[in-house]
C-alpha positions in Angstrom: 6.1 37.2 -7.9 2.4 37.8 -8.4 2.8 38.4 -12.2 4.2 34.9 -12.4 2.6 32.8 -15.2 2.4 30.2 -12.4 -0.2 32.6 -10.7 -1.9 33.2 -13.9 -5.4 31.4 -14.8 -5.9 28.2 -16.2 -9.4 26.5 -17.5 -10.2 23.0 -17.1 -13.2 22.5 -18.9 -15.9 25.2 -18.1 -13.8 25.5 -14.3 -11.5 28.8 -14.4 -8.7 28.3 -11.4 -7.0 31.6 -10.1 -3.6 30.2 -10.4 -1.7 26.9 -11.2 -1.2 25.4 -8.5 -3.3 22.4 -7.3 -3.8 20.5 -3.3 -3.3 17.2 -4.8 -5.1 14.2 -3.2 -4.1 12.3 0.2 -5.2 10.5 2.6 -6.5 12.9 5.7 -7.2 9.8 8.5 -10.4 12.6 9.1 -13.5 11.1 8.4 -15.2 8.4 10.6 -15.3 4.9 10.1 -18.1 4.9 7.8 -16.2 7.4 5.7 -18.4 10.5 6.3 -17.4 13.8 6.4 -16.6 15.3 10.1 -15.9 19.1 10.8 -12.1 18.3 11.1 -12.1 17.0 7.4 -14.1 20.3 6.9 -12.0 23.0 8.3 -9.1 21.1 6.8 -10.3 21.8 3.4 -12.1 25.7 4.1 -8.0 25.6 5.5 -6.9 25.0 1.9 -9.2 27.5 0.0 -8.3 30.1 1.9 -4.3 29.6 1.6 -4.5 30.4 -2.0 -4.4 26.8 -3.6 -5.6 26.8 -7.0 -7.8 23.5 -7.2 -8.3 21.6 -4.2 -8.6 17.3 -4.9 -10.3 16.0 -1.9 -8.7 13.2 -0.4 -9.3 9.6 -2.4 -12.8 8.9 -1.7 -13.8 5.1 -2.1 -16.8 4.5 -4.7 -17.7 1.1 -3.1 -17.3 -0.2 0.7 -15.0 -3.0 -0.6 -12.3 -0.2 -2.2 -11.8 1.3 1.1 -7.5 1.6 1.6 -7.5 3.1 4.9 -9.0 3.7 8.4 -10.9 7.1 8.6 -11.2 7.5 5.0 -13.5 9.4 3.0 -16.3 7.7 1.3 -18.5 8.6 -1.0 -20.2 5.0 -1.5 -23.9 6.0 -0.7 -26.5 8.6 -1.4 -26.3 8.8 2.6 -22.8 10.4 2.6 -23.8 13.3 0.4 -25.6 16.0 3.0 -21.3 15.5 4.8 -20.0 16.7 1.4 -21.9 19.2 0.7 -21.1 20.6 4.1 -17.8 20.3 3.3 -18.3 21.7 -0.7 -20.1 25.0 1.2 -17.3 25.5 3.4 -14.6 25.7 0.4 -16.8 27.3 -1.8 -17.7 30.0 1.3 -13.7 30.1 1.4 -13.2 31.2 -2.4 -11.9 27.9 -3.3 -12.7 25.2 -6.0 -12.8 21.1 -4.9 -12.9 17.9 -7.5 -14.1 14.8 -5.8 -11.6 11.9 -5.9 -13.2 8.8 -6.9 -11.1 5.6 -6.0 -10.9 2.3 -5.5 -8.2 0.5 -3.6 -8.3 -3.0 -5.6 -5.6 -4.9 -4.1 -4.4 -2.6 -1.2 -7.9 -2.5 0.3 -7.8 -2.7 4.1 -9.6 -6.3 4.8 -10.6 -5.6 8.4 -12.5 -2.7 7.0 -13.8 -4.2 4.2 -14.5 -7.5 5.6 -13.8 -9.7 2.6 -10.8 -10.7 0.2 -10.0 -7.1 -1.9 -10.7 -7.6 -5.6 -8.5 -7.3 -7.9 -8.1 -7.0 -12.0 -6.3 -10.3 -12.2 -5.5 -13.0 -9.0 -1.9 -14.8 -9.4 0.7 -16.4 -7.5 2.7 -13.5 -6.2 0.6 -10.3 -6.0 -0.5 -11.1 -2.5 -0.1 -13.2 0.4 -3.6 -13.3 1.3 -6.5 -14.1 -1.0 -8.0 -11.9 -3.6 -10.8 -12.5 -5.8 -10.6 -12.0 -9.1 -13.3 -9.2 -10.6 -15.5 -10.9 -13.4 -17.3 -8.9 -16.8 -20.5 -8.7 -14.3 -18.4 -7.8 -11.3 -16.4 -4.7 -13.8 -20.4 -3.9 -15.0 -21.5 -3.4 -11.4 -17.7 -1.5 -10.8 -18.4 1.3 -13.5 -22.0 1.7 -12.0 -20.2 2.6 -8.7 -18.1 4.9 -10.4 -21.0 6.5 -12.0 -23.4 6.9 -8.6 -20.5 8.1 -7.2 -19.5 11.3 -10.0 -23.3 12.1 -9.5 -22.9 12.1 -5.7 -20.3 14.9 -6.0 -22.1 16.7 -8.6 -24.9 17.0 -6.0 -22.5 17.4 -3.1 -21.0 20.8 -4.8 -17.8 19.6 -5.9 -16.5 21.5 -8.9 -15.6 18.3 -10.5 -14.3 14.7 -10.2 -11.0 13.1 -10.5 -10.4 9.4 -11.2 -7.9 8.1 -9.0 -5.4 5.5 -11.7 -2.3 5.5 -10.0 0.4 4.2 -7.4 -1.7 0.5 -7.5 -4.9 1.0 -7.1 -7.5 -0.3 -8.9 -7.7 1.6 -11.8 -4.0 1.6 -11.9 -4.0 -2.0 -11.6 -6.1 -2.4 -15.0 -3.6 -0.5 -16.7 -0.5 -2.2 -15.6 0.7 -5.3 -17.3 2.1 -6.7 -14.1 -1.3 -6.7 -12.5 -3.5 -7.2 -15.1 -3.0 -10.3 -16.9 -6.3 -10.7 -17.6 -6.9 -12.5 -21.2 -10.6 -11.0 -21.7 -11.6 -7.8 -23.1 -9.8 -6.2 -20.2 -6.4 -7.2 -20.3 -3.5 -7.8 -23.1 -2.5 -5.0 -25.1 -2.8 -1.4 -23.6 -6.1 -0.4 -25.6 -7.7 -3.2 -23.6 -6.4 -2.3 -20.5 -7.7 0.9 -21.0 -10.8 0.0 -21.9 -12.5 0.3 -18.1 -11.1 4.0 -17.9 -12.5 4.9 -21.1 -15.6 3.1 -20.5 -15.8 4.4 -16.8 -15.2 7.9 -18.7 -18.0 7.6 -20.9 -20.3 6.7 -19.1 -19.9 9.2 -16.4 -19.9 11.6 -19.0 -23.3 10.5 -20.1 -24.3 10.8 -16.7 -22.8 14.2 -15.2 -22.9 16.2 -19.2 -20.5 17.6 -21.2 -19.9 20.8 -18.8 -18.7 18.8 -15.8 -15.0 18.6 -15.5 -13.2 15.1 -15.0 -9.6 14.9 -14.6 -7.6 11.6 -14.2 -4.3 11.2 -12.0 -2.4 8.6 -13.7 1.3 6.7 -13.1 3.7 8.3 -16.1 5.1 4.7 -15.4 5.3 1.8 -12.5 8.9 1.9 -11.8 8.7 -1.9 -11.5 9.8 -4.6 -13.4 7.1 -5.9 -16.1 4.6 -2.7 -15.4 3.2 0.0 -17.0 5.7 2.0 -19.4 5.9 5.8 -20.4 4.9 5.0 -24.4 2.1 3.0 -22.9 0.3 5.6 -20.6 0.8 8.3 -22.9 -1.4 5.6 -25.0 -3.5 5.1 -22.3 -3.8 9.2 -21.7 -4.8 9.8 -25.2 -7.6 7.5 -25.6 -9.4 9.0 -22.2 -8.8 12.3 -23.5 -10.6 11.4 -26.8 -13.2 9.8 -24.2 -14.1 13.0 -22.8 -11.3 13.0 -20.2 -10.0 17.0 -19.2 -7.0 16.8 -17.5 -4.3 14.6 -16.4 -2.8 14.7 -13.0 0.5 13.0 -13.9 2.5 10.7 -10.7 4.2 7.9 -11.1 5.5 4.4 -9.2 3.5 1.8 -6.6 2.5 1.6 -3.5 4.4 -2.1 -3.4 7.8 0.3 -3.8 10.4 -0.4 -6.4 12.8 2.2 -8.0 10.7 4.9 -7.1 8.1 5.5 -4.9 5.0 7.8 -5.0 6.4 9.8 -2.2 10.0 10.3 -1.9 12.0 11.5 0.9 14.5 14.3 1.6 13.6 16.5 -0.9 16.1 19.5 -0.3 17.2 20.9 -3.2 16.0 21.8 -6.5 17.8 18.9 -8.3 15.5 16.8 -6.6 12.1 18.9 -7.1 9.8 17.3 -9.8 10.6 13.6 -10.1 8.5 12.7 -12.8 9.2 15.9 -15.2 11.1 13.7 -17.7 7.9 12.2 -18.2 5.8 15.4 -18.1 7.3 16.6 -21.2 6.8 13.5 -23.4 3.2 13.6 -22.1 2.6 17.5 -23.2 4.1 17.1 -26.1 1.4 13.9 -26.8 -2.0 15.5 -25.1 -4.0 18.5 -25.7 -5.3 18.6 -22.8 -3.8 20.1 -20.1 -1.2 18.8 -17.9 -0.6 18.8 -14.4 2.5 17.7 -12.4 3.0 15.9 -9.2 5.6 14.5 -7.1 8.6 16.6 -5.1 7.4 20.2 -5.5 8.9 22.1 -3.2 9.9 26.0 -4.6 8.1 28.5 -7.1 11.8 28.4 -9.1 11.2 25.1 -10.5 7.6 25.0 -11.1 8.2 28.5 -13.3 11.0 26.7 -14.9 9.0 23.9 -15.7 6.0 26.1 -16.6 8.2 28.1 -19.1 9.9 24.8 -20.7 6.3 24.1 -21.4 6.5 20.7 -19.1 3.6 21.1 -17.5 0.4 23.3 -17.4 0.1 23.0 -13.3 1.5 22.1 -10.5 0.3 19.9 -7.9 1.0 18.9 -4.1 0.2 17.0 -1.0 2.7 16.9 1.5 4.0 20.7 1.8 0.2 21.7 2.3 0.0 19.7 5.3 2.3 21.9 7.4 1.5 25.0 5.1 -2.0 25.2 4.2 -1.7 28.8 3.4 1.7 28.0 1.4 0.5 29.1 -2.2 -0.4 32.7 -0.6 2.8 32.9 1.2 4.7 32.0 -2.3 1.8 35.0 -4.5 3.2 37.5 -1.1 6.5 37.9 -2.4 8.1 35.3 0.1 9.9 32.8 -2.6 11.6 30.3 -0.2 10.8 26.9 -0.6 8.0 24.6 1.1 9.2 23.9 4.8 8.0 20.6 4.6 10.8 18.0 5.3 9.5 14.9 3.1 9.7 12.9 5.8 6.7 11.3 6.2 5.5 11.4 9.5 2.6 13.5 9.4 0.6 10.1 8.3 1.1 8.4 11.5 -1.5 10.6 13.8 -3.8 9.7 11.0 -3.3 5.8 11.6 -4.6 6.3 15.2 -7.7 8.2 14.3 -6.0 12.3 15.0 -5.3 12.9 11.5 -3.2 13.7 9.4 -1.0 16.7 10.5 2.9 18.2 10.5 4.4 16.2 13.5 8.3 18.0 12.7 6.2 21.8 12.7 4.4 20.5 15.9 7.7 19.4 17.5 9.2 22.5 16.5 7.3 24.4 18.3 7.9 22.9 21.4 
């Protein structure tokens, strides 16, 4: 197992990863209410570094108070935040590990009574919310890519190894690109190289701001899943133009938060068949991009990530939910000890976090009792 070419190294940019494997983003429920970094959040992440993962993608921090999703998020909104990051940057770095900063924005799935205001959104219509949204205008998109901007040169002086732009599952980046969100009829909306056009500006301009060297990944739907959204054909589209932007890598997921034919997050994932939902996908993307590709979504066993690998699918792999009861689940896997992730897709380790304990494996913790 350790001469697996899914332990071998892979280069993003001028960042060198040990192996392909990659802690993709969630949300932790560890950081106070003002979205700053606490020691939980801290040893969570050291926890990470030192269980083998390749790349670590901190949870999805929000670039602007109004884009917070969820209670005890991570922020990275103000220069303020930035002495909690870097404490957190030191203790992965200390750990032997490598950390990209999420940067997100919850658009329409903001939490209100956090953000205190109707959530924006890329277009307002009868049937995308109960509740109000306001609709973001060509000054209100100006001051969002600023945001975006201060917040890439927050993690550059935090530490973090990179950034990644969070476009999928319905946020607000992902809601620019989808043509059931965004029926905008400006500059921003229409035909896919318009909806586009905020990512590749966003891209751009953080470029400009962080230099050529820094690397910036995106994670991006492959598709919605929904009825009228965003379609295979058009995000490879979509993916092509931000690589040409300066764009490094693609994190490739797929579906809403809103639900549909598939999810995000699926549950019961117990056998192989049912590893790697979006893989179809993967392979029309890597056979479109030149930059490299990595897959997310029901990764559960070294078998079908080397398949995959080998097929040439996908240049990593990434995942959320088995490193929450097995931080140290890539080093078991390099050991010799092939079985699958013991995580049981089932979803409960996100309620602690709604009640401020954080995110953890309640079926391990139950186990053990």
């Amino acid at each position: 197992m350790p001469d697996s070419p899914i332990f071998s190294p892979i280069t993003i940019n001028t960042l060198t990863l040990p192996n392909r494997f990659v802690r993709s983003a969630t949300w932790e429920g560890m950081a106070t209410e003002d979205g700053r970094v606490t020691p939980k959040l801290t040893e969570t992440m050291a926890a990470l570094a030192a269980g083998g993962v390749g790349l670590i993608v901190s949870g999805h921090a929000y670039v602007d108070r109004i884009g917070q999703a969820s209670p005890f998020q991570m922020g990275i909104y103000d220069d303020s935040l930035i002495d909690g990051l870097k404490s957190m940057t030191d203790a992965v770095h200390k750990a032997g590990g490598r950390i990209v900063a999420q940067l997100a924005h919850a658009g329409t799935f903001a939490l209100k009574k956090a953000i205190g205001t109707a959530p924006v959104v890329a277009s307002a219509f009868d049937g995308l919310a109960k509740t109000p949204r306001t609709e973001l205008t060509i000054d209100d998109i100006v001051n969002l890519k600023a945001a975006y901007v201060a917040a890439a040169r927050r993690a550059k002086d935090a530490g973090f190894d990179g950034i990644q732009l969070h476009s999928a599952h319905g946020y607000l980046l992902s809601q620019f690109l989808s043509p059931w969100f965004n029926r905008r009829t400006d500059a921003y909306g229409g035909s896919v190289d318009n909806r586009v056009r905020l990512h590749v500006e966003i891209i751009q301009a953080v470029r400009d701001a962080v230099g050529a060297d820094y690397p910036m990944l995106v994670k991006m739907n492959c598709e919605d899943f929904a009825d009228g959204g965003l379609t295979v054909d058009e995000s490879i589209t979509a993916a092509r133009q931000m690589a040409a932007a300066g764009l490094d890598a693609v994190e490739l997921s797929g579906g809403l938060l809103t639900g549909g034919k598939l999810s995000p997050s699926r549950p019961n994932i117990n056998r192989p068949e049912k590893e790697a939902y979006f893989q179809e996908a993967a392979r029309a993307f890597k056979n479109a991009l030149a930059v490299p590709l990595i897959l997310v979504g029901g990764i559960r066993s070294p078998a079908v990530a080397e398949r995959l690998f080998e097929e040439g699918a996908a240049d990593g792999f990434a995942l959320s939910r088995p490193l929450i009861r097995e931080p140290d689940l890539i080093k078991r896997w390099q050991s010799g000890d092939r079985s699958p992730a013991r995580c049981l897709s089932d979803n409960l380790c996100f309620r602690p976090g709604m009640m401020g304990q954080g995110i953890y494996c309640v079926t391990a913790e139950r186990e053990k009792t």
